[in-house]
C-alpha positions in Angstrom: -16.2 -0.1 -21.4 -15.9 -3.6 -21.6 -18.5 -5.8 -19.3 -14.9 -8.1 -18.6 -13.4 -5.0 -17.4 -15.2 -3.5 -15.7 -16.0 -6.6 -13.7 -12.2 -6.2 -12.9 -12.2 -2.8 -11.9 -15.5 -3.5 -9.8 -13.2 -6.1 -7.7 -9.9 -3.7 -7.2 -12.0 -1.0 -6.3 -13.5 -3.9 -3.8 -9.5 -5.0 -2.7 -9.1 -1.7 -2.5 -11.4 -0.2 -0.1 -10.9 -3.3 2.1 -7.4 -3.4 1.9 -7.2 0.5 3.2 -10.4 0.0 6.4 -8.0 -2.8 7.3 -5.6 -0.6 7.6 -7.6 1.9 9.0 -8.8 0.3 11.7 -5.2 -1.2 12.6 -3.9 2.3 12.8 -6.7 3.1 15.2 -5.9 0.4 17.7 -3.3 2.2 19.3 -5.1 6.1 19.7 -2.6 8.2 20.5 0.7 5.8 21.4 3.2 4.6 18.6 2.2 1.9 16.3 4.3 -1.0 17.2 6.3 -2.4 14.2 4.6 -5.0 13.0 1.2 -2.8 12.4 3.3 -0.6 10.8 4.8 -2.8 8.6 1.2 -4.5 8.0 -0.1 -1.2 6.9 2.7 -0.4 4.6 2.4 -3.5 2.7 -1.1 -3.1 2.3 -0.1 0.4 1.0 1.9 -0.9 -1.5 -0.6 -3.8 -3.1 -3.1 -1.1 -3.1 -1.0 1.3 -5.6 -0.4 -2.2 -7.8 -3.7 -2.6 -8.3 -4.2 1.4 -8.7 -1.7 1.6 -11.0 -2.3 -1.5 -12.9 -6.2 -1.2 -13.0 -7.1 2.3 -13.2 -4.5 3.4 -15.2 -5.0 0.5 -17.6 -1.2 -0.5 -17.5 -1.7 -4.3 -17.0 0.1 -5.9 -19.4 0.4 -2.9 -21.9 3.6 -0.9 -20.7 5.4 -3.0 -17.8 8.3 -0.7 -17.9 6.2 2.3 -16.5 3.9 0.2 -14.2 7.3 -1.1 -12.5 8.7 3.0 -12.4 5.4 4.2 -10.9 5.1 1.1 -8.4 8.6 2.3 -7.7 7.5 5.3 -6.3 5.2 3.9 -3.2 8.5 1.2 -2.2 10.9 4.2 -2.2 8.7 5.5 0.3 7.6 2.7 2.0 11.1 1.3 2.7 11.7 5.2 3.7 9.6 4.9 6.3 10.4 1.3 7.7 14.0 2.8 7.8 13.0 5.8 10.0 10.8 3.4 11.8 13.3 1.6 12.5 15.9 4.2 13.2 13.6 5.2 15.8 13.1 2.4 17.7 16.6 1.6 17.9 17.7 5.5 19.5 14.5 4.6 21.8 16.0 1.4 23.2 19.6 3.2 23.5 
């Protein structure tokens, strides 16, 4: 292994693991009531940098094959969106 790269991979793991106590510790400010929306939107875009840099750093797809970096980040906004949609959907019948 390259010293550049794994320099590189030394700082997403960094990002990484900061990006998910952040969220962590955002998800535990509420215990046991719903998260309101903006923490759960927070978290979910956190969610989804974290699985670029997974993706594009420890799968070593940066700049090599963008066609299946872009189909396997496509994966974590499917599901993120899926769940800002139910999120939503939720809090809508709750105000009704």
């Amino acid at each position: 292994m390259k010293t550049k790269s794994s320099v590189s991979l030394f700082a997403s793991t960094n990002w990484i693991l900061m990006m998910g106590i952040v969220s962590g510790l955002i998800a535990a400010q509420w215990k046991h009531e719903a998260l309101p929306l903006a923490a759960i939107v927070t978290i979910l875009v956190l969610t989804v940098f974290k699985a670029r840099l997974i993706i594009l750093d420890f799968m070593h797809l940066r700049g090599e094959r963008p066609g299946l970096a872009a189909a396997l980040l496509a994966w974590p906004v499917f599901f993120t969106v899926a769940i800002l949609a139910k999120s939503l959907a939720a809090g809508l019948l709750d105000t009704l």
